[in-house]
Each structure stands twice: as structure tokens, then as C-alpha cells.
C-alpha positions as CSV (number, residue, x, y, z in Angstrom):
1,X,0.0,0.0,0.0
2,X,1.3,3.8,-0.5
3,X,1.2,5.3,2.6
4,X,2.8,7.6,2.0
5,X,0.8,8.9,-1.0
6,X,-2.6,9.0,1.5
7,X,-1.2,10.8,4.1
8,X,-0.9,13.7,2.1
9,X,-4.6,14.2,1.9
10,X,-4.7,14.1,5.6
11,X,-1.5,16.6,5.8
12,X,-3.9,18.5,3.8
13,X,-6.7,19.0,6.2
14,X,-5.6,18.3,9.7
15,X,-3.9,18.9,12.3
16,X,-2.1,16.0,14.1
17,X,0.1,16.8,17.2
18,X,-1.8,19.4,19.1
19,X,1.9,21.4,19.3
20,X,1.2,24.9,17.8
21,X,2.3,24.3,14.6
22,X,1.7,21.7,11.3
23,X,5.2,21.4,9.0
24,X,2.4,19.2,6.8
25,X,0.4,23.2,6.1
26,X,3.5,23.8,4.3
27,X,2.9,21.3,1.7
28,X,2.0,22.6,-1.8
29,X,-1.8,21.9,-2.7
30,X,-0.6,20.9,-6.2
31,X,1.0,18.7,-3.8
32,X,-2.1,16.8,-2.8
33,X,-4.5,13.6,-3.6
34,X,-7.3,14.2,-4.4
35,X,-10.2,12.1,-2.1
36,X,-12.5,10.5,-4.2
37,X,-14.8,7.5,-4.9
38,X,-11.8,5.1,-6.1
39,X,-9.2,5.7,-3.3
40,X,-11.4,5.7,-0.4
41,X,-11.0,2.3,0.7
42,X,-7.2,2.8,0.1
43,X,-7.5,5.9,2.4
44,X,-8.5,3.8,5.1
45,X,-5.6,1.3,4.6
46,X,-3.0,4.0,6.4
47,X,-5.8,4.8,8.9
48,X,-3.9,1.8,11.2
49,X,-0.9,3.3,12.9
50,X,2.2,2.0,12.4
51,X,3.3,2.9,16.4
52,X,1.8,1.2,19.0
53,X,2.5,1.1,23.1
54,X,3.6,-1.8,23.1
55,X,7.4,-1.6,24.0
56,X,6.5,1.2,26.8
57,X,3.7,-0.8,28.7
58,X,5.7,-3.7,28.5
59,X,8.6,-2.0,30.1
60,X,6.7,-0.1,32.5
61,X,4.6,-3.7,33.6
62,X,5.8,-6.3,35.8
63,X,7.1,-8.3,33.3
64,X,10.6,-6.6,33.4
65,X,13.4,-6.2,36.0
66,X,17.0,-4.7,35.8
67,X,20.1,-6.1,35.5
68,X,23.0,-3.5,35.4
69,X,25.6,-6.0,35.8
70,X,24.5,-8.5,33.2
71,X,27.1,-6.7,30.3
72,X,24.0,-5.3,28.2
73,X,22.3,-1.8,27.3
74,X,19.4,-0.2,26.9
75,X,18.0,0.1,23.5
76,X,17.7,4.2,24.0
77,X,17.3,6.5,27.2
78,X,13.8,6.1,26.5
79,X,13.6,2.2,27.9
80,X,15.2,3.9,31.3
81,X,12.6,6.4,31.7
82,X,9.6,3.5,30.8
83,X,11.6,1.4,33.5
84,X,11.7,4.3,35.7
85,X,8.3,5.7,35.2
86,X,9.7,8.6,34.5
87,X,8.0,11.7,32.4
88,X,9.4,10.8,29.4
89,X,11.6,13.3,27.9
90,X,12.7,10.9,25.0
91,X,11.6,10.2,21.3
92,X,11.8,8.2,19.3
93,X,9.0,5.1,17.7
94,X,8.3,4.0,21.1
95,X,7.7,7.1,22.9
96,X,4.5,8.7,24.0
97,X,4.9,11.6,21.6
98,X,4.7,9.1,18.8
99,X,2.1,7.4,20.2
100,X,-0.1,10.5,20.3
101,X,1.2,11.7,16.9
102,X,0.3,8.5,15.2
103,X,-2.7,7.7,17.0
104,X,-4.3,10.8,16.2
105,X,-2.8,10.7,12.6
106,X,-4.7,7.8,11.9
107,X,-7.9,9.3,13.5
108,X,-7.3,12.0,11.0
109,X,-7.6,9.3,8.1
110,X,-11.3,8.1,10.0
111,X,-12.1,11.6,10.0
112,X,-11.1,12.6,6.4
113,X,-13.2,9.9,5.2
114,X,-16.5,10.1,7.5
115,X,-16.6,13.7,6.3
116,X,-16.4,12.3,2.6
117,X,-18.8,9.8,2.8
118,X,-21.2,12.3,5.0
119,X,-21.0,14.4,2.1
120,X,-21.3,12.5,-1.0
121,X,-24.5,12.0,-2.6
122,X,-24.9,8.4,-2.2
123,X,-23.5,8.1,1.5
124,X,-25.2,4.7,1.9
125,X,-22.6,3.3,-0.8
126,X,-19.7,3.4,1.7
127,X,-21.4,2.2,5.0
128,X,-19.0,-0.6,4.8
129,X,-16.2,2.3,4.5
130,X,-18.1,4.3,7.0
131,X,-18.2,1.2,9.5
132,X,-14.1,0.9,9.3
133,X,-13.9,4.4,9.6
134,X,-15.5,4.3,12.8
135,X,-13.9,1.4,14.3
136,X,-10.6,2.9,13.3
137,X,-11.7,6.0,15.2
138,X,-12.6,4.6,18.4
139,X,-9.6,2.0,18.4
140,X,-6.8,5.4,18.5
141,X,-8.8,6.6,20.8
142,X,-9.1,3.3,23.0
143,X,-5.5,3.3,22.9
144,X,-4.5,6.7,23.8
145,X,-7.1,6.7,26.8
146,X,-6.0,3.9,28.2
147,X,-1.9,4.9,28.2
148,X,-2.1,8.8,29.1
149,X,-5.6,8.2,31.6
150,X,-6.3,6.4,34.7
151,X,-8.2,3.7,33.6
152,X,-11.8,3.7,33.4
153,X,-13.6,3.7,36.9
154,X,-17.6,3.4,37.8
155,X,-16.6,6.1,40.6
156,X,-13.8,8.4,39.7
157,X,-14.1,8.6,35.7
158,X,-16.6,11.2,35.8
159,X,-13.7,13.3,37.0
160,X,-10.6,12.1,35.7
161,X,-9.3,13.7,33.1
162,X,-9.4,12.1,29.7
163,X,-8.1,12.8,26.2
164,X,-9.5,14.6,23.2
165,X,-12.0,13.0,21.1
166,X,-11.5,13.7,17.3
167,X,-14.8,13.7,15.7
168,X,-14.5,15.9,13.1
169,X,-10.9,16.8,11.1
170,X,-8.8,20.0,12.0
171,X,-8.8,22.7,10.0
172,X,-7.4,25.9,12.2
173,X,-3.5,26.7,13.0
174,X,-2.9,26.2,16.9
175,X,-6.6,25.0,17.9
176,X,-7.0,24.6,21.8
177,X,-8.6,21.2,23.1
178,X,-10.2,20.2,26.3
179,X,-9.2,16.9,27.6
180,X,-12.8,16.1,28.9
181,X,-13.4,12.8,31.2
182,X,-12.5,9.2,30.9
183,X,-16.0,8.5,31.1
184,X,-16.8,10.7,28.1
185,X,-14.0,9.6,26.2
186,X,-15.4,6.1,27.2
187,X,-19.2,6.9,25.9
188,X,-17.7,8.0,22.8
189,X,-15.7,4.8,21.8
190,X,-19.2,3.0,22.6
191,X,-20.7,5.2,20.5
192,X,-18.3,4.5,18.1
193,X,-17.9,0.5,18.2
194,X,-21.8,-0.1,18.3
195,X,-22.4,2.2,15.3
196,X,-19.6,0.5,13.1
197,X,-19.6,-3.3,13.7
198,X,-22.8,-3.6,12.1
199,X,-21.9,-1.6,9.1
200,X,-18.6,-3.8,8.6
201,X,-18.3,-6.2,5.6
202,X,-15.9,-8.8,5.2
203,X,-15.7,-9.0,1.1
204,X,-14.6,-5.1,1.3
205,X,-11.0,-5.8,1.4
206,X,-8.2,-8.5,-0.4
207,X,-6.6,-8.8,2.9
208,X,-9.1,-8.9,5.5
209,X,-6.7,-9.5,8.4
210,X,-5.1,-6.3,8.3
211,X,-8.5,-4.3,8.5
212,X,-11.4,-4.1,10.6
213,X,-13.4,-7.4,9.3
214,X,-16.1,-8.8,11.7
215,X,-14.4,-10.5,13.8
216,X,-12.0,-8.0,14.7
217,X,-14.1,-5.7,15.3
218,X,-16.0,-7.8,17.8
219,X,-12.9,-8.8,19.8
220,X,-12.1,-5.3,20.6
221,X,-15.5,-4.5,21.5
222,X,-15.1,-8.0,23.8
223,X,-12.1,-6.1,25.3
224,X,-13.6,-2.6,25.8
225,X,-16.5,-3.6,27.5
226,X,-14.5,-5.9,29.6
227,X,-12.7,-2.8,30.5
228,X,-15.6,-0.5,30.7
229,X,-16.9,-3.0,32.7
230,X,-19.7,-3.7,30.9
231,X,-19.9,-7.8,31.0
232,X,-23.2,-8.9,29.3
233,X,-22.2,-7.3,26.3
234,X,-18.2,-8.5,26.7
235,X,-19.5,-12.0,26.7
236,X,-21.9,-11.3,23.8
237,X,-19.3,-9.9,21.5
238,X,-16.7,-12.4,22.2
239,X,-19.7,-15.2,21.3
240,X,-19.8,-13.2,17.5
241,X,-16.0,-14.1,17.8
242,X,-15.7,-17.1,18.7
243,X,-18.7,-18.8,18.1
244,X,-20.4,-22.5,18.5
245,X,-17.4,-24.2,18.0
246,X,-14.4,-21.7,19.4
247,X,-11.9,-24.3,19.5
248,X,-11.7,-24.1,15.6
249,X,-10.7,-20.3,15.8
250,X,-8.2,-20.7,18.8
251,X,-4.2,-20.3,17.7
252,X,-3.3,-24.2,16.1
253,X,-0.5,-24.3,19.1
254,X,0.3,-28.4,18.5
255,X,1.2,-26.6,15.0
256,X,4.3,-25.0,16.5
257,X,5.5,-28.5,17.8
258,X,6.2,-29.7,14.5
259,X,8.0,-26.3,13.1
260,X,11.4,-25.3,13.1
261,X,12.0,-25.0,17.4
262,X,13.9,-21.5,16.5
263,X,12.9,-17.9,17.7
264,X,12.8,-16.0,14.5
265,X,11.0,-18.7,12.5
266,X,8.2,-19.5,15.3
267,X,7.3,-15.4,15.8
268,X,6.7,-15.2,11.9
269,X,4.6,-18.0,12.3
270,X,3.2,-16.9,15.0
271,X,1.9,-13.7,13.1
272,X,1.0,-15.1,9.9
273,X,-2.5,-14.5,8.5
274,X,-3.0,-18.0,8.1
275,X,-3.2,-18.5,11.7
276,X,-7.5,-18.4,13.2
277,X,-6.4,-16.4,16.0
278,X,-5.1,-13.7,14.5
279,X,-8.1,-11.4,14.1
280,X,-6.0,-7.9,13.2
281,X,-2.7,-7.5,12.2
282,X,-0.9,-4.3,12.0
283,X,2.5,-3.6,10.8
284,X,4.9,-1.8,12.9
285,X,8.0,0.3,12.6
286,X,9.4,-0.9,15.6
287,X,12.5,-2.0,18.3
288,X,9.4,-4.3,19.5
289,X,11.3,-7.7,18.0
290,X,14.6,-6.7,18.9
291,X,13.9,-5.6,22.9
292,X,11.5,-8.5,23.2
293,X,13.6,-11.4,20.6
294,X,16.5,-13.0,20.6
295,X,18.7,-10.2,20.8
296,X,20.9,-7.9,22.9
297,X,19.4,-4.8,22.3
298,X,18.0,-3.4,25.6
299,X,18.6,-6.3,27.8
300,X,19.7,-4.2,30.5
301,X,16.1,-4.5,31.0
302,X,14.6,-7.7,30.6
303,X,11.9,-10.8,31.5
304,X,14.6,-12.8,33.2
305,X,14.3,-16.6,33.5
306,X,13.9,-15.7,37.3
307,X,11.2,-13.4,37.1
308,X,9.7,-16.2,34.4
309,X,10.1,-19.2,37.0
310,X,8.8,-17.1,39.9
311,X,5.9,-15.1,38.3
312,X,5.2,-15.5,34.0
313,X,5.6,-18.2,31.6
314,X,8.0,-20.7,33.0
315,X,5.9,-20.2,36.7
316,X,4.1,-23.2,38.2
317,X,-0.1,-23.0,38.1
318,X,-3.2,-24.9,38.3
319,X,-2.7,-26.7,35.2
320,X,1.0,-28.0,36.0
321,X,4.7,-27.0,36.5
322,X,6.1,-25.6,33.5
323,X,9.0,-27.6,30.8
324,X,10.2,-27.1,27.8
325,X,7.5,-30.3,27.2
326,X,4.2,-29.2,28.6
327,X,3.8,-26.0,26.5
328,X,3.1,-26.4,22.9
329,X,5.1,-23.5,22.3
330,X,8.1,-23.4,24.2
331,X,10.0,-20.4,25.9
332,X,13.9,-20.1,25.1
333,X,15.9,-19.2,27.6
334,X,19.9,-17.4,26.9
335,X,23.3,-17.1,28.7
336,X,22.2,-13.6,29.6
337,X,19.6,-14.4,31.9
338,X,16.8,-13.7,29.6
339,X,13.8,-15.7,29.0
340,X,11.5,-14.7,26.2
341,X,8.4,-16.6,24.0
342,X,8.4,-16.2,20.0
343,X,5.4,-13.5,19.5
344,X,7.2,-11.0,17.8
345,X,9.2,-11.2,14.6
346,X,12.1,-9.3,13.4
347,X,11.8,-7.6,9.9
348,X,14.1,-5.1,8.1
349,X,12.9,-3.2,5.5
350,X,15.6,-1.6,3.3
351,X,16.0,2.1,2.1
352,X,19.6,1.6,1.0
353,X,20.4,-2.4,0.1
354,X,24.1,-1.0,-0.3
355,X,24.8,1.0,2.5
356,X,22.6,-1.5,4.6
357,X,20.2,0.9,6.4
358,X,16.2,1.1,6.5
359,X,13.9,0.7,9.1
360,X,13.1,-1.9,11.8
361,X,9.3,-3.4,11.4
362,X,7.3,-5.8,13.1
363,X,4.0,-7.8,12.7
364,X,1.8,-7.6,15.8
365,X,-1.8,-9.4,15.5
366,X,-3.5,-6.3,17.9
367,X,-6.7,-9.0,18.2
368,X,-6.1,-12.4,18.8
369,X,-9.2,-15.2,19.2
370,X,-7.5,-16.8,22.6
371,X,-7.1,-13.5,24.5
372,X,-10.8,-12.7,23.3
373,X,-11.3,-16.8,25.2
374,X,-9.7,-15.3,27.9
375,X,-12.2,-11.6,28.1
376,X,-15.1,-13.9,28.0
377,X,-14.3,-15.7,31.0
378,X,-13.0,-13.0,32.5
379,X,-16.7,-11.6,32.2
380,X,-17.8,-14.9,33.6
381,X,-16.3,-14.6,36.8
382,X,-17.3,-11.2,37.5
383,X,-20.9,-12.5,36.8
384,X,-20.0,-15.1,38.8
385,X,-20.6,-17.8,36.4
386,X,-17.8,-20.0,37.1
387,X,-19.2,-22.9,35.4
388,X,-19.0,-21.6,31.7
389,X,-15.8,-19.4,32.9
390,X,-13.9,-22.8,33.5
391,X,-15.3,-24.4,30.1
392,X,-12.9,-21.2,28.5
393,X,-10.2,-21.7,30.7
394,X,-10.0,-25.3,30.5
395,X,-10.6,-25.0,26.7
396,X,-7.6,-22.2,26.6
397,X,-5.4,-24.6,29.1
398,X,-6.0,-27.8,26.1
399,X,-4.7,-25.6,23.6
400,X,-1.9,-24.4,24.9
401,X,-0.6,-27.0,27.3
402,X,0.1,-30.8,27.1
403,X,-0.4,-32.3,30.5
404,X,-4.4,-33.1,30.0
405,X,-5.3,-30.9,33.2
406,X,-8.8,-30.1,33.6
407,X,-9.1,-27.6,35.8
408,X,-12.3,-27.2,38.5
409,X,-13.2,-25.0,41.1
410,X,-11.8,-26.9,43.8
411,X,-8.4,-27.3,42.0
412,X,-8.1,-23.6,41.5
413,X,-9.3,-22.9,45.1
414,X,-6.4,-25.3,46.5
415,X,-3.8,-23.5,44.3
416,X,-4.0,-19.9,44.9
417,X,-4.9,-20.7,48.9
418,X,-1.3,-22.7,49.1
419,X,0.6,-19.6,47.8
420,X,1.2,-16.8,49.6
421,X,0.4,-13.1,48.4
422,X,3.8,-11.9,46.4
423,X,6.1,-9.8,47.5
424,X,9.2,-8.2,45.6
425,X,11.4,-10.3,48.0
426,X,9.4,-13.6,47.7
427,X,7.8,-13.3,44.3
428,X,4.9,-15.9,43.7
429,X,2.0,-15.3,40.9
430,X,-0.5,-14.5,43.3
431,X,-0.3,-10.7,43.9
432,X,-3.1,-8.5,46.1
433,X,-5.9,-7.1,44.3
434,X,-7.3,-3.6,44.6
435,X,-9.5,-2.6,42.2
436,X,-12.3,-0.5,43.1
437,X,-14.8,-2.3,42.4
438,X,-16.1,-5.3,44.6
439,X,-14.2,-9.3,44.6
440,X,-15.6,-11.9,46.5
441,X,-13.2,-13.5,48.8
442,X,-12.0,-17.1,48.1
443,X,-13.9,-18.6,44.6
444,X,-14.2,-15.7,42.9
445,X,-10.6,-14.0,43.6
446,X,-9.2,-17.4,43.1
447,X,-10.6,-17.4,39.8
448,X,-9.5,-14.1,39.2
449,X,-5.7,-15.0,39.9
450,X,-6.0,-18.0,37.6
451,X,-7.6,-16.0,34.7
452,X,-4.6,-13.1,35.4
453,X,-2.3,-15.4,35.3
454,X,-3.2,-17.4,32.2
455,X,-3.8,-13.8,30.6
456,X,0.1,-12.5,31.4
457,X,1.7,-16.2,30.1
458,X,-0.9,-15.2,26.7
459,X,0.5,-11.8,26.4
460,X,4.0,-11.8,27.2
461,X,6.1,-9.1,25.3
462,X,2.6,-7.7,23.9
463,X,2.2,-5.2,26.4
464,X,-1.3,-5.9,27.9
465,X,0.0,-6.7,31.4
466,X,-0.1,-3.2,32.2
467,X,-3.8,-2.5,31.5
468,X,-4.4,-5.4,34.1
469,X,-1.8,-3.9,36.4
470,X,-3.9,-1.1,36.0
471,X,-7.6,-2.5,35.7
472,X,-6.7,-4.5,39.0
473,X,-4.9,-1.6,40.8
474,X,-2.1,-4.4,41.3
475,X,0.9,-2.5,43.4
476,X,4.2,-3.5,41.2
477,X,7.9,-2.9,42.2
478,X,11.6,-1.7,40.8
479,X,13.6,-4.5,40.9
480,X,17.1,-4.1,40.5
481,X,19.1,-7.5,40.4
482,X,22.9,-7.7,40.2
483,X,25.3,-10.8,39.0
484,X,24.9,-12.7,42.1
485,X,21.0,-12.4,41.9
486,X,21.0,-10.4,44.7
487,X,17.8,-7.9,44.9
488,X,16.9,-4.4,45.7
489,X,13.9,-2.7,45.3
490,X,14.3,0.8,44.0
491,X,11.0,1.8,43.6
492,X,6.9,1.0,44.6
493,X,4.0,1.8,42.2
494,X,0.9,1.8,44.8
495,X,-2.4,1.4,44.2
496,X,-3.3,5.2,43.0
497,X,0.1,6.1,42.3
498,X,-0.6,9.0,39.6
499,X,2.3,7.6,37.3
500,X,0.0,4.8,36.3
501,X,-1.3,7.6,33.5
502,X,1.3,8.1,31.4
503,X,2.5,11.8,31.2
504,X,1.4,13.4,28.0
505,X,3.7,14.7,25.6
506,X,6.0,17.9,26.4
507,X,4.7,19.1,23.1
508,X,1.1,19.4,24.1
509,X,1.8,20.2,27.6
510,X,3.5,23.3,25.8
511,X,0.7,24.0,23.7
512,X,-1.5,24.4,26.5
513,X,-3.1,21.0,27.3
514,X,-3.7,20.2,30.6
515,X,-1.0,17.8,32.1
516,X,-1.6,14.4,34.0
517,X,-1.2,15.1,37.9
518,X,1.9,14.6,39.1
């Protein structure tokens, strides 16, 4: 696709950075595409951003400790301030001001092309385009709510700050924008999903997989309302998903048994269209593969085989102890220290063949079928239905494991009451909860452990950890570890600790939006 060639109609029309000033205004309108009936759809194809959190909420998430003495680096100052939760001062493709940039870029595109269709004479024509449109709006703004807000609250998001919503394109030189609430931020993504899923068609697009098809869209309104709290309609939309029969749209994991047992290899697999679960796939110019592959780069900070043993992938649960036999896909472990899971692959795309420079790139599937398993019985336990919550969980423990455990209530229940809560010194997988919202003692926090748990050995090196960090107001630690594995603790995120919102870039603080608390 021509990105490049599409962005210019939005560099055209809007302004992106909320900074004071647009370099794109000084673009030549001889310059520009013209928007019309035949490029629409192709519009909409650079309306996914190419930047995503990822790398930051996985560094900022428990998922990652420091190891000064281990003879590695950080891939930039910017993986010390994630680590640190720091402002971040730093850019770069991971950093919040490309986040913002990019997310609201590609809001841009949705707006651009809602405006078009709203106009044209035949609007209904495009209600499939209009349906994309909309989903692609509410998923930029999904994402930048959920890194630069607290997350979404039935008490305090009627006050907490949240981000602009983008609903129509920009058209003045240094606008001013309110941040509004969460909650209204919230209403508006709602607004948003419902309108669009029913307007999206599947035979719109060659390539389904890297657009909004049904499915897709579904999942992430599975995950929203999960989020949002909302659990009759998170179970209903992750039914659409996954069906009558959701074992036949689950990730083939005995697949990767028979494959080449090497990291690169496996993550390309892993991402490949081919694959059920992958719902949504974007592409990525990102350090993603390197930080979180087989590679030095930014090992300094890293998902340790200790921290794996103790607390992730390699940990014990319910279901069994861990080898390199009772996973279908396994976890590779390095002289370093570092323990990582193929999800990510490495891709180089080439500006100069010669001189051997281009960009970094990655494949991430944003939507997968299992963690929509997971989101449904999630919703299951906080309706307290723990009998079709276990049918998922057992169903997502036969896909991914080989020891033929069938989990129960009871089984769960002996578990997570024979481990003690975590602490940084004593790390187990069972950490305190403290969301604001009510948990039952005993079944339904026990389920709630097991579901976290199978949701952070899912999403390993995808960044998701630290929405449920945040979700379950989970207190996480600074752990500094030198050669000897000796520990310090350098640092406490508690419960309401105001760093969990992500400071907003320095750019729009200067431009006069308001800044998260600090």
C-alpha cells in the first residue's frame, strides 16, 4: 500500500500533534491527492498506525526487571525512563509523543473519510467504509485513553481527566482542546464500536486481516467492555467471535510442535494471516522484535528466567509446573539471563540495500481469538458464572498446554490458597488485588488469579500486562538484580500512584493541554 501517498490528503486537512504548529500546512496543494470515490478504501488502509504502546507498557509492567551488571544496554534513554516511570523526555518510535502523533494521525484518516462519505451523494454506498472508519476512530482513541488516563472507573471517571475526542478533522493553525473525562471519552468509543460493527463487511478488502473485518471488530468491542466493565455485552461480543465451536478459531499451538524450534522462525509463524487467531494484524515500525527477541538490544532490562520461574511463563499453576515439554510453544531461555516466548518477529525493511540501512518493522496481531477466550471468562467470573468461565479456561489450558489438566473449582481454590500473596522479596503469581470495584473472597478472587495469570503467560512481550496492572490496581515494584541475583527494590508503584497515566507529551503540555497530575 502507499502510505505515504494517502497521508498527504490528511496533511492537507488536519492537524495531528496538538503542538502549535503543522510542518504538513507547508505542503504545496498541487502537492495533494485528491479524495474520491476510487481511493477511499485505500484511504482507510493508512488509517492503522504504524506505532503502538507496546514496547512502553511492557517495560513499564511487571514483566521486566534490571540487571546492570548483566554486560547489556538499553536500547535508548527512552527504555530507562519506561523502566523508571519517569516523564518521558525521550523520542523516538516508542515514545509517548509518537504514540499521540500517530494515533491521532490515523484518527485523522477516519475523519477525512466520515466527512467524505457524510457528504457525498450516495452516502449509503460506503457504509462498509463508514463502519471501518469508525472502528478505526474509536480504536486510536481506546489506545491513547487507556496509556495517558487512569483507567476507566464506575466512581472516579466522571472526573478524571481524559483525552481529546477527534470527531470531526482540524482545519485551524494552533486549535486549543479540552481533555474532557474518561467516562466521556469512554461513551464516545461505545458510540463509536456499536455504530460500526454492524456496518462492517468482510468482502470489502483482499486482505481482511489487516482491517477491521467482523471478527475484529467484535474482539475489541469484547475487550472494551470488559474494560468498561460492561460484562453482558463482553460475553456477547466475544460469542460473534468465537462462536459455537471456538476451538476451531483458537491459535493451532500443537502446529508449532512440529515447526522449526527457532525464535525467529516460530514469531513469523506466529503472526501469519494463516493462523485463526489472529483477528487484526498491523504492521509496525518498531525496536518491538529486537527488545523482546533474541537479541541484545535493551537487555539491560529484561523478563529474566527468574522473574519467568517465579511469576510468567516458566511459573508453576493450576494446570501444572512448567518444561520445555508441557507448553506447545516453548520459551527459550539465553546465557544472559533472559527468557523470552516467540510472538514478535524481526523484519528489516531496506532504504539503501548497499549502504545497509532502513527501518526496523514488526507484525503484531493487535486482536487475537485466545485472549478474546480469555475476556469472555474473565466476564464470567465477575458475573460469577464460574461454570462456563472454566469451560474457557479449560478450553484455553487444552490448547496451549500438554499435560491433559482439567481444571475445577476446587483445584483452582487449592492452588492460589497454598501460595502466599507476592512480595518483591518472595515473588509468587499471586499478587493483592485492589480494584475499586467489589471481589468476592476465596472462589471468585481465586478465579481471578487463575484467569490473570493465564492472561500475562498469553500476552507476554505484547504489552497488555499493564492495563491489568492497571484495571486490578495491582501494586508493582523496581527490581534491580545484580550478578549474584542479589535484589533491591528501588522503587513502589501503589495502588493510586498517579504515574499509572502516562505523562502526555511535552509538546502538548507546551501547547497548553492540561498535564496528567503529578
Amino acid at each position: 500500500m502507499n502510505r505515504k501517498k494517502y497521508l498527504s490528503i490528511i496533511a492537507a486537512i488536519t492537524l495531528i500533534a496538538f503542538c502549535g504548529c503543522n510542518d504538513f500546512l507547508d505542503e504545496r496543494p498541487d502537492n495533494r491527492t485528491q479524495l474520491n470515490d476510487d481511493n477511499l478504501a485505500q484511504l482507510l488502509t493508512s488509517g492503522y498506525s504504524n506505532r503502538n504502546p507496546l514496547v512502553m507498557t511492557e517495560m513499564m509492567s511487571d514483566n521486566v526487571d534490571y540487571f546492570p551488571e548483566a554486560n547489556m544496554n538499553s536500547f535508548a534513554l527512552l527504555q530507562e525512563e519506561m523502566w523508571e516511570w519517569a516523564d518521558i523526555q525521550e523520542e523516538g518510535n516508542e515514545s509517548p509523543k509518537s504514540q499521540w502523533e500517530y494515533c491521532y494521525r490515523a484518527i485523522a484518516v477516519a475523519n477525512t473519510a466520515l466527512e467524505y462519505i457524510e457528504s457525498h451523494e450516495n452516502p449509503r454506498k460506503f457504509d462498509a467504509h463508514r463502519g471501518e472508519a469508525l472502528l478505526i476512530r474509536a480504536l486510536h482513541h481506546y489506545l491513547l485513553v487507556n496509556v495517558f488516563c487512569k483507567h476507566y472507573s464506575d466512581i472516579t471517571s466522571g472526573t478524571d481527566l481524559g483525552i481529546p475526542y477527534m470527531e470531526t478533522r482540524e482545519t485551524t493553525v494552533n486549535p486549543q482542546y479540552a481533555r474532557g473525562t474518561v467516562a466521556e471519552v469512554y461513551q464516545k468509543i461505545n458510540r463509536d464500536i456499536e455504530e460500526g460493527i454492524p456496518l462492517i463487511d468482510d468482502n470489502l478488502y483482499s486482505q481482511p486481516k489487516f482491517h477491521f473485518n467482523q471478527k475484529a471488530a467484535c474482539a475489541f468491542a469484547a475487550r472494551f467492555n470488559l474494560y468498561y466493565r460492561k460484562y453482558d455485552k463482553a460475553i456477547e461480543y466475544a460469542n460473534r467471535v468465537l462462536g459455537d465451536n471456538p476451538a476451531s478459531i483458537l491459535r493451532d499451538m500443537p502446529f508449532f510442535l512440529g515447526f522449526e524450534q527457532n525464535m525467529q522462525p516460530l514469531a513469523n509463524e506466529y503472526v501469519k494471516p494463516q493462523q485463526n487467531a489472529n483477528l487484526l494484524l498491523v504492521t509496525l515500525m518498531s525496536q518491538a522484535s529486537q527488545v523482546m527477541g533474541n537479541y541484545t538490544t535493551g537487555k539491560k532490562y529484561m523478563h529474566s528466567t527468574l522473574l519467568s520461574s517465579q511469576e510468567s511463563y516458566g511459573s508453576a499453576a493450576p494446570w501444572g509446573t512448567y518444561s520445555a515439554s508441557s507448553y506447545y510453544l516453548r520459551q527459550f531461555t539465553y546465557a544472559t539471563g533472559y527468557a523470552a516466548v516467540p510472538r514478535v518477529p524481526y523484519m528489516f525493511e531496506y532504504t539503501d540495500r548497499v549502504a545497509g540501512i532502513g527501518y526496523t518493522r514488526t507484525v503484531f496481531p493487535i486482536f487475537q481469538s485466545d485472549e478474546t477466550l480469555l475476556c469472555r471468562a474473565e466476564a464470567y467470573i465477575m458475573t460469577q458464572d464460574y461454570d462456563n468461565a472454566l469451560k474457557d479456561m479449560n478450553l484455553w489450558v487444552s490448547r496451549h498446554t500438554r499435560n491433559g489438566t482439567v481444571l475445577t473449582l476446587s483445584s483452582i481454590n487449592t492452588f492460589y490458597n497454598g501460595r502466599a500473596y507476592y512480595t518483591p522479596e518472595v515473588p509468587t503469581v499471586k499478587k493483592y488485588l485492589n480494584p475499586d470495584f467489589a471481589i468476592a473472597d476465596g472462589d471468585q478472587e481465586n478465579m481471578l488469579h487463575c484467569i490473570l495469570q493465564m492472561r500475562r503467560i498469553l500476552t507476554i512481550h505484547e504489552g497488555l500486562r499493564w492495563y491489568d496492572i492497571k484495571r486490578y490496581g495491582i501494586v508493582i515494584y523496581r527490581r534491580m538484580y545484580n550478578k549474584a541475583n542479589d535484589l533491591t527494590v528501588l522503587d513502589e508503584l501503589t495502588v493510586n500512584d498517579p504515574r499509572r497515566a502516562i505523562q502526555l507529551p511535552a509538546t502538548s503540555i507546551a501547547a497548553g493541554m492540561t498535564p496528567n497530575p503529578r
